[in-house]
C-alpha positions in Angstrom: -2.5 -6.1 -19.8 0.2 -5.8 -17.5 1.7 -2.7 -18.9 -1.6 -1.3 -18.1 -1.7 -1.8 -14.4 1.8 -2.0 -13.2 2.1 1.4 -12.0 -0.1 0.3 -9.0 1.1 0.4 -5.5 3.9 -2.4 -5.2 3.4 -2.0 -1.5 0.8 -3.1 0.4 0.1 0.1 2.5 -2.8 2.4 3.4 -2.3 5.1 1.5 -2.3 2.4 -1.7 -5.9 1.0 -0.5 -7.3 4.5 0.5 -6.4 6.0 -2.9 -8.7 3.6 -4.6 -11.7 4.9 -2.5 -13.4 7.8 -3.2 -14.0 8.6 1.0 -12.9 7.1 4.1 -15.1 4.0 4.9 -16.3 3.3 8.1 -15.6 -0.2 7.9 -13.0 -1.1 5.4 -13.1 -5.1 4.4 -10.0 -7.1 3.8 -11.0 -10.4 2.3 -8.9 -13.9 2.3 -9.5 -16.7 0.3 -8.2 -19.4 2.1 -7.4 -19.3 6.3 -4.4 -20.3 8.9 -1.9 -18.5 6.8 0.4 -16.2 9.0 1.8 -14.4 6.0 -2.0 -13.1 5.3 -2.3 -12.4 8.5 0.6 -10.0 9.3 -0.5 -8.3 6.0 -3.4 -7.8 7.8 -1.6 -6.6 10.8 0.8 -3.9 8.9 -2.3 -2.4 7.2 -4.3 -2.1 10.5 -1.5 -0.3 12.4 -1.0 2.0 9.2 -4.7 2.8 9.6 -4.7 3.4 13.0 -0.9 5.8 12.6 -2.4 7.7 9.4 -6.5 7.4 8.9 -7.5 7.6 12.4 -9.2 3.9 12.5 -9.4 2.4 15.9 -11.2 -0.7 15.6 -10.1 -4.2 14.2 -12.9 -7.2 13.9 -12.0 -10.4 12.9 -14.1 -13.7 11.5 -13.8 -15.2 15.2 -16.7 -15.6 18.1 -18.5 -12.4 18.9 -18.3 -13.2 22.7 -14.8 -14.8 23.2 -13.8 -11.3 21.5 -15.1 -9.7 24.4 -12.2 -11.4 26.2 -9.6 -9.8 24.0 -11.0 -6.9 23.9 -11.0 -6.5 28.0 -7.2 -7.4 27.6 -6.3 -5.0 24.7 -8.6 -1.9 26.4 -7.6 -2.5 30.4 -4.9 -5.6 30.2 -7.7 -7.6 32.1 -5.5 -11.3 32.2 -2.7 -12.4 30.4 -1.9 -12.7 26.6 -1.2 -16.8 27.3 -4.9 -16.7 28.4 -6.5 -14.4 25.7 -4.8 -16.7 23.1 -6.2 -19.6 24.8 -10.3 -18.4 25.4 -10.3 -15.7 23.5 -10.6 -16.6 20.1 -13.0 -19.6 18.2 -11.6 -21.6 15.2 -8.5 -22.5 16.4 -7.0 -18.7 15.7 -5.8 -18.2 18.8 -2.6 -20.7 17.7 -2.0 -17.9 15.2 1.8 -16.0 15.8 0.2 -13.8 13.9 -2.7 -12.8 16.0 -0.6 -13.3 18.7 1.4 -10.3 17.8 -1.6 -8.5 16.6 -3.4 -8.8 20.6 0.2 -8.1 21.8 0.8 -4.6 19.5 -2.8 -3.3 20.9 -2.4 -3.5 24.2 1.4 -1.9 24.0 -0.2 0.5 22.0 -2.9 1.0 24.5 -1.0 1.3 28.0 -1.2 4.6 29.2 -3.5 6.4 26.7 -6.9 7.3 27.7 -10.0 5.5 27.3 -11.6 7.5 24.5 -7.7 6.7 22.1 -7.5 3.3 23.1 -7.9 0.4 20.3 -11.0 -2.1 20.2 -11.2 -5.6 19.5 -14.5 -7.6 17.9 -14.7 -11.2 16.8 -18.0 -10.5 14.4 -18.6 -14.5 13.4 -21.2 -16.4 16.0 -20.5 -18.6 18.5 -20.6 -21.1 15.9 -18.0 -23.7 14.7 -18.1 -25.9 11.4 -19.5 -28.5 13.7 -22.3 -26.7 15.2 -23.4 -24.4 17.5 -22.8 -23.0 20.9 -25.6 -23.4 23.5 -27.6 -20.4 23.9 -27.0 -20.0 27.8 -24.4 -17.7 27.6 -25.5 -15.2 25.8 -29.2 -15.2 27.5 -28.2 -15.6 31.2 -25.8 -12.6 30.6 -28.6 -10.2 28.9 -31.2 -11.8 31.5 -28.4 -10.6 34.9 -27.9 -6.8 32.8 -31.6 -6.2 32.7 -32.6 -7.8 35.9 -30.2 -5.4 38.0 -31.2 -2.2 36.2 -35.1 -2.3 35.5 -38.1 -3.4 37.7 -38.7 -7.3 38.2 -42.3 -7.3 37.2 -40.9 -6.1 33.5 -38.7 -9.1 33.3 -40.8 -11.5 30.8 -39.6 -14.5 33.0 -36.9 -15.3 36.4 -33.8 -16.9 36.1 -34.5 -20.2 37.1 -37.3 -20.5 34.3 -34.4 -19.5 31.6 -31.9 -22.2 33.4 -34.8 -24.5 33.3 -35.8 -24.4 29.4 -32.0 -24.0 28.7 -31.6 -27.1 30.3 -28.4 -28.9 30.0 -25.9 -27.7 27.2 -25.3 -30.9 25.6 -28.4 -31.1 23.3 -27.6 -27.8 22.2 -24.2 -28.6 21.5 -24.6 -32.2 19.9 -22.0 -32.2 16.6 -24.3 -34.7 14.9 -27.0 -32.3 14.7 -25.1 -30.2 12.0 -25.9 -33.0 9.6 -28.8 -34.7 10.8 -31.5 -32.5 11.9 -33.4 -35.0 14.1 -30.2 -34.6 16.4 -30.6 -31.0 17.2 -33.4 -29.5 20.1 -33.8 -26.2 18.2 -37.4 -27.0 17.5 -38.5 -28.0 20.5 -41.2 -26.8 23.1 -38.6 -25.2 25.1 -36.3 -24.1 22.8 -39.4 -22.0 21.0 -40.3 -20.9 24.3 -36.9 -19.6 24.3 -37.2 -17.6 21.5 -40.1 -16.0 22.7 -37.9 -14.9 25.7 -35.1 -13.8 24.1 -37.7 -11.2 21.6 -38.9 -9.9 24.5 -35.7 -9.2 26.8 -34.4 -7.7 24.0 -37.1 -5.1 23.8 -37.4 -4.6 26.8 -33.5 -3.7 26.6 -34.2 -1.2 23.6 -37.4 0.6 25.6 -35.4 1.3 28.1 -32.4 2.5 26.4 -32.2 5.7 27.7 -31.7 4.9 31.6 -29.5 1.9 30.6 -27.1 4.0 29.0 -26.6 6.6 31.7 -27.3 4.1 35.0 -24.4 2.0 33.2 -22.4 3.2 30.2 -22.3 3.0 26.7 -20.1 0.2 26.1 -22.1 -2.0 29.1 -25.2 -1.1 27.1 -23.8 -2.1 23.8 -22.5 -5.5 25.5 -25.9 -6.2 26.6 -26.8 -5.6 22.8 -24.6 -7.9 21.6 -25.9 -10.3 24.3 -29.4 -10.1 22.6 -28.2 -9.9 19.4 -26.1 -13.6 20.0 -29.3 -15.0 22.3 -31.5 -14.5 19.4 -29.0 -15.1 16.4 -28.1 -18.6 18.0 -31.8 -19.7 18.8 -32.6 -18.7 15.0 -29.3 -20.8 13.8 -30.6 -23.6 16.4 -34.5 -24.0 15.0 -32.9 -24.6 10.8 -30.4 -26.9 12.4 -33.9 -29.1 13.3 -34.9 -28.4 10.0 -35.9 -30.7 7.5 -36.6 -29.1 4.9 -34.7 -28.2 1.3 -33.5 -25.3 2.6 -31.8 -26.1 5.7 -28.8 -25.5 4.7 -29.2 -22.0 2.6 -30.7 -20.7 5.6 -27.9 -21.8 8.5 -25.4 -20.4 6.1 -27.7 -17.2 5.4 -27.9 -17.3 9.9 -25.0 -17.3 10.2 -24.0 -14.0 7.7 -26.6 -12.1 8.8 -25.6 -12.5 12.5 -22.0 -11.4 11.3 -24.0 -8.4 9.3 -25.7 -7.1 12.7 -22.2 -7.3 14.3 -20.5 -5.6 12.4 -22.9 -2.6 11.9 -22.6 -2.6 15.6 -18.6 -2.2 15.3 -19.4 0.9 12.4 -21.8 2.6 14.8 -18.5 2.9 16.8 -16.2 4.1 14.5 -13.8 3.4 11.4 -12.7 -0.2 11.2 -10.8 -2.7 9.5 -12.8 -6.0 9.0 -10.8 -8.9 8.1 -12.0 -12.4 7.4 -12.8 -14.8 4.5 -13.7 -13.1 1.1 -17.1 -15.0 0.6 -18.2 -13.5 3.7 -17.1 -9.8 2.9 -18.0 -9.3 -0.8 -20.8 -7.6 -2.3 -22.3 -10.4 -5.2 -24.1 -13.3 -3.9 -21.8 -16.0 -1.9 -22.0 -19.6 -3.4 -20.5 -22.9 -2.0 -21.4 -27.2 -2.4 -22.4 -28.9 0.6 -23.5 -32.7 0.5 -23.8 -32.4 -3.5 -26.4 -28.9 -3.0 -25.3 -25.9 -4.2 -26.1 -23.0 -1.8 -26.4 -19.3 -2.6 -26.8 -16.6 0.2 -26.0 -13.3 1.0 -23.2 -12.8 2.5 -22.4 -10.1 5.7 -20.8 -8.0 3.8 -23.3 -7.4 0.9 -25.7 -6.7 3.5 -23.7 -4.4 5.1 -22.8 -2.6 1.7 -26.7 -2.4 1.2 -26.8 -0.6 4.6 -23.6 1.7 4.6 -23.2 2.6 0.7 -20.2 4.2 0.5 -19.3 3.8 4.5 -18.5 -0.2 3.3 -15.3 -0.8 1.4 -14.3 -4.3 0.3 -10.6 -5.3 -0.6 -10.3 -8.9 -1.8 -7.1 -11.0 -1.3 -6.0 -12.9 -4.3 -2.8 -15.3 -4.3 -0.5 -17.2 -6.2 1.0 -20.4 -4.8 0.6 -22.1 -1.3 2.7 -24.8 -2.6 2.8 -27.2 0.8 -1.2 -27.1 0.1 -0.4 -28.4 -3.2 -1.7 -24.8 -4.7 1.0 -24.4 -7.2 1.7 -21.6 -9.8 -1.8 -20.5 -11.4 -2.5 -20.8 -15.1 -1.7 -18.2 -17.5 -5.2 -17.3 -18.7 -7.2 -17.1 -15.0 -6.6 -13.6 -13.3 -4.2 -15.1 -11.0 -1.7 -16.0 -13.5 -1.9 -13.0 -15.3 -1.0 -11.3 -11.9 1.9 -14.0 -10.7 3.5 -12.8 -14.2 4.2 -9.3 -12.6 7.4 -8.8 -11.5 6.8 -8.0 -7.7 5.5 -10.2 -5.1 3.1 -7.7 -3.8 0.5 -5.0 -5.2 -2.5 -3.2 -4.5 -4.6 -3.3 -7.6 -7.5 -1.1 -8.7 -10.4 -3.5 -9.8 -12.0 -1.7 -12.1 -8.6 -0.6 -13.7 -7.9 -4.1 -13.8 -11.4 -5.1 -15.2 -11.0 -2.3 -18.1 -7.4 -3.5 -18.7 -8.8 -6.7 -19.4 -11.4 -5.8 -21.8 -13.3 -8.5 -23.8 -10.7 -10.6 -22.6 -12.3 -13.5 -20.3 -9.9 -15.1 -17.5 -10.9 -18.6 -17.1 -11.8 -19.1 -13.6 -9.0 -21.1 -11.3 -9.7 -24.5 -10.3 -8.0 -25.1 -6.6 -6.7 -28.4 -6.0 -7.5 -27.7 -2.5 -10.9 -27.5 -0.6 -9.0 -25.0 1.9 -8.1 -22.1 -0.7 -10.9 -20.1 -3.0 -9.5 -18.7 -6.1 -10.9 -15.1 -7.4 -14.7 -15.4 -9.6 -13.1 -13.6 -12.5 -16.9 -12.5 -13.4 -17.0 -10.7 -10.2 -14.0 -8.6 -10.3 -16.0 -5.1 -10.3 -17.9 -6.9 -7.2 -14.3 -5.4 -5.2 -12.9 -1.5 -4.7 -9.4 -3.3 -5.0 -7.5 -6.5 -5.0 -4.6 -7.4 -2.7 -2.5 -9.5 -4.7 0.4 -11.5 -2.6 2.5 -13.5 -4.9 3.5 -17.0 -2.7 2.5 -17.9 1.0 5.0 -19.8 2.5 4.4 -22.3 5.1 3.7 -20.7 8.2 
């Protein structure tokens, strides 16, 4: 097998992951399977400024909060703040700690000084305002589409005032309450004034689409599209919050299936822009169904980037990261027979691989799927290598 595919790209470059495609995607996915490693990361990095120097791409979004992305993307386009404080509030999941994306926020806005508005490079976070723990109150994201529409459109079109959003918002601790993640008679997504809320949020929203064509020129497009992502977050997060009081079976399948499809509508936002690099975990880019365990259940959804891929055809791209050793996780060399192991036994530490090539290389020949001793890092689903345009393979992530 590996006579078969070592003429692939030793490099990890552009021109390697653009060859494998038969067009220019507008949004070009590079998967992970495990997070917090810097040496994925400034991968990630390289191949983003090679697509912005040679395919014209001008967007990067990440698997980070939607709205705290707005902040780095205010620094990056105008240098609004400082880089200590766009590490510090501008990312969610602890990224911001990241040298890594530390370099990355600090390469866009050098990159960006002095060029004009129309060349200069965008930032998205794409994930919701939503952490492992729970969920972010709605308020934000309601009061700011609420304050756009109520300065641009007649009050008497406004479904409700201010004070009667602050009032059913009420205090952000019920929405915020981490025991409500696992025990659904914590959370207040269900309640009389939370489905009020929703109600609220459908209809601010509308009104913000009817009247989309004097929005756009009284403001501007990118004011307009905030607003969008405003209602898009408002009613993503009220959904997320009415499964967390769930009690049902499938409470679970659907805060995971929430939580992709919120990431879906982002990103197709980000596309409607132009070309972009998406980077974040591979179970949230790929194309087959995503599967994890959770309390003993076994949950299958659909992840953001197979509805995205439904949507764009062709326009989607998805290039999964595959990897040998993190060795201080305890993720040591991979067995012969899984299709990481057949990889390690290549003689570079880095390729870009064609999937299919690979898949056909392999034949009848069935990799046993990797076991990872730890819960942090997901080894490739052998079955679902045609499921990829390509395959990133790094060889050993040292300790960051």
């Amino acid at each position: 097998m590996a006579t078969d595919i070592t003429d692939t790209a030793h490099a990890v470059e552009a021109a390697a992951v653009m060859k494998l495609l038969p067009a220019r995607p507008r949004l070009l996915a590079l998967g992970e399977p495990t997070h917090g490693e810097d040496t994925l990361l400034d991968l990630r990095n390289e191949l983003f400024r090679q697509l912005v120097e040679q395919e014209g791409y001008g967007t990067i979004a990440i698997e980070s909060d939607c709205l705290r992305g707005l902040v780095v993307d205010e620094y990056v386009t105008s240098g609004t703040g400082t880089l200590d404080e766009v590490m510090e509030h501008g990312f969610s999941h602890g990224w911001g700690t990241s040298a890594a994306n530390r370099e990355l926020v600090r390469w866009m806005r050098a990159y960006n000084d002095g060029r004009p508005a129309s060349e200069r490079l965008r930032f998205a976070g794409f994930d919701g305002p939503l952490e492992i723990t729970g969920a972010a109150s709605p308020r934000q994201a309601l009061t700011a589409l609420h304050n756009y529409l109520a300065a641009r459109v007649d009050a008497d079109l406004l479904p409700c005032t201010a004070d009667t959003l602050d009032r059913l918002l009420g205090a952000d601790g019920p929405w915020t309450e981490p025991a409500a993640m696992m025990d659904a008679s914590r959370s207040t997504g269900q309640s009389a004034e939370a489905r009020e809320l929703r109600l609220l949020a459908d209809d601010l929203v509308a009104l913000l689409d009817e009247h989309a064509p004097h929005l756009i020129t009284a403001t501007s497009r990118d004011e307009w599209d905030r607003a969008r992502l405003y209602g898009r977050t408002a009613t993503g997060l009220l959904r997320y919050h009415y499964w967390m009081a769930d009690t049902s079976p499938a409470r679970m399948t659907r805060l995971v299936g929430v939580r992709d499809q919120m990431m879906a509508h982002n990103l197709l936002a980000v596309a409607a822009r132009g070309p972009a690099l998406i980077h974040a975990h591979n179970s949230h880019l790929q194309r087959e169904k995503s599967t994890m365990r959770m309390g003993g259940m076994r949950l299958e959804w659909w992840s953001a980037g197979a509805l995205v891929s439904a949507r764009l055809g062709e326009g989607y791209a998805f290039v999964a990261t595959a990897l040998g050793t993190i060795r201080h996780q305890g993720v040591d060399t991979p067995p012969p027979d899984t299709v990481e192991g057949l990889l390690y036994a290549l003689p570079e530490d880095r390729y870009v691989i064609d999937a299919s090539r690979l898949a056909a290389a392999l034949g009848d020949t069935r990799p046993a799927p990797r076991v990872s001793p730890w819960f942090g890092y997901s080894p490739l689903d052998p079955a679902h290598l045609a499921d990829s345009d390509g395959i990133v393979f790094v060889k050993d992530v040292p300790r960051s």
